[in-house]
N, C-alpha and C positions, 0 to 999 in steps of 0.2 A: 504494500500500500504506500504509495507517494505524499499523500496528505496526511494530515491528523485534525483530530475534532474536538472540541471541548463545549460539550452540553448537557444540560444538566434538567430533567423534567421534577417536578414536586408536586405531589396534593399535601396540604398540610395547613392545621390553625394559626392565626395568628396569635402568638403569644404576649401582644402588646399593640398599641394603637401605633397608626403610622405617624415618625418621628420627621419631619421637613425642615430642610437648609435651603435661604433662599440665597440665589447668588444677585453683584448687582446687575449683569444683565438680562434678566428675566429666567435664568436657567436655573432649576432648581434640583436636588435630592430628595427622594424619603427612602427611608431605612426602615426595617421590622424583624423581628424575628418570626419564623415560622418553624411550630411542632410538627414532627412528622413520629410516628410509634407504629411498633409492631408485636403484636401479642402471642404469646403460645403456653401452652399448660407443659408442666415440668413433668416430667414422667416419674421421677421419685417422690415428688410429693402429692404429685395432682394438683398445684396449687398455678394457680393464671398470673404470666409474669406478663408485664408491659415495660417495654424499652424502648424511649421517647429520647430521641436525636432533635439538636437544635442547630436550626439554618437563617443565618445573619442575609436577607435580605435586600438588593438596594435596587432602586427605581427613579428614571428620571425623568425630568421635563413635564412632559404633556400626561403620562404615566402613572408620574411622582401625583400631583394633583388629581388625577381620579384613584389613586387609593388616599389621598387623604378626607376626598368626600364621601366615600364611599363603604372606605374600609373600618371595620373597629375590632381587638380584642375579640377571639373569639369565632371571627369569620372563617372559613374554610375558602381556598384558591389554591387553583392549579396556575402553576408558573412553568417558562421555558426561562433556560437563559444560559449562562456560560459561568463556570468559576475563575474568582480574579483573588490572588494571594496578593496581601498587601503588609506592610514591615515598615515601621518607625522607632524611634527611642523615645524614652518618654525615662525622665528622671536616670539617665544611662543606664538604663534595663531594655534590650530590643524587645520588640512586643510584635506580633505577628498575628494577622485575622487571615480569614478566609471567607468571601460574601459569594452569592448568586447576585449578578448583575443580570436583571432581568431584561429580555426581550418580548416573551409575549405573556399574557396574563388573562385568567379567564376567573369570575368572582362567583364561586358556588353559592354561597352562602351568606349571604350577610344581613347583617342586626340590623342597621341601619335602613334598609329597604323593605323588611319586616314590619317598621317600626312605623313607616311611611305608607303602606300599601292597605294597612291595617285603619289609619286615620282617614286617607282619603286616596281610592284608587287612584292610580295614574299611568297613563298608556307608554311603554319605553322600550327598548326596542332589545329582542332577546341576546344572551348571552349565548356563546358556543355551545355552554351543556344545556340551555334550553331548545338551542336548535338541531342537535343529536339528537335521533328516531331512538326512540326505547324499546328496546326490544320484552317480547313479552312469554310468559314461560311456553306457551304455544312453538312458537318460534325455538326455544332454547333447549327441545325434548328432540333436538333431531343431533346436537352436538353430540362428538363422540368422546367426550370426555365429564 
């Protein structure tokens, strides 16, 4: 293989509200973290373990501003995007992150539209997983696995 790739897909919570830097020419950042968890039962105990990974989020411009109206604590989204390592000194201690710079972003779930659809409907225009066909168990009795 000639090239290389660096991409990174996530469903996962947000584990805080979106955090926005503004610059002074209109370019902005927001930052979040996002929970992502996987469960399974322990075969020696029988007891249900859950281990929840956390993914430093960034988003910008045009992006950055629809997750800050949009997004809260708690929301679920699917993000595309790339990993970017980053490294500074802080008090002569190096200190190292690692973010998802997101590209694309699609918003399953959120509070704030709940919150708004509930007071007074309003017509808006569907997201990717509302415009995904559901498949229905009809349909899913012919898979062979």
């Amino acid at each position: 293989m000639a090239g290389t790739i660096n991409k990174v897909i996530l469903i996962g919570n947000l584990g805080d509200d979106v955090k926005m830097h503004y610059f002074d020419d209109q370019n902005c950042v927001g930052r979040f973290p996002i929970a992502t968890s996987e469960s399974y039962t322990n075969k020696q105990s029988g007891e249900k373990v859950t281990n929840t990974d956390w993914h430093n989020i960034v988003v910008r411009n045009g992006l950055a501003k629809v997750c800050e109206k949009y997004l809260a604590k708690g929301d679920k989204v699917y993000v595309e995007g790339k990993l970017k390592n980053r490294q500074w000194e802080q008090d002569g201690i190096k200190r190292y992150s690692t973010e998802v710079v997101v590209t694309e972003m699609t918003m399953l779930t959120t509070k704030k539209n709940a919150d708004t659809n509930t007071a007074a409907p309003q017509e808006s225009k569907p997201t990717k997983a509302e415009q995904t066909p559901s498949i229905t168990s009809e349909e899913n009795d012919d898979l062979p696995f």
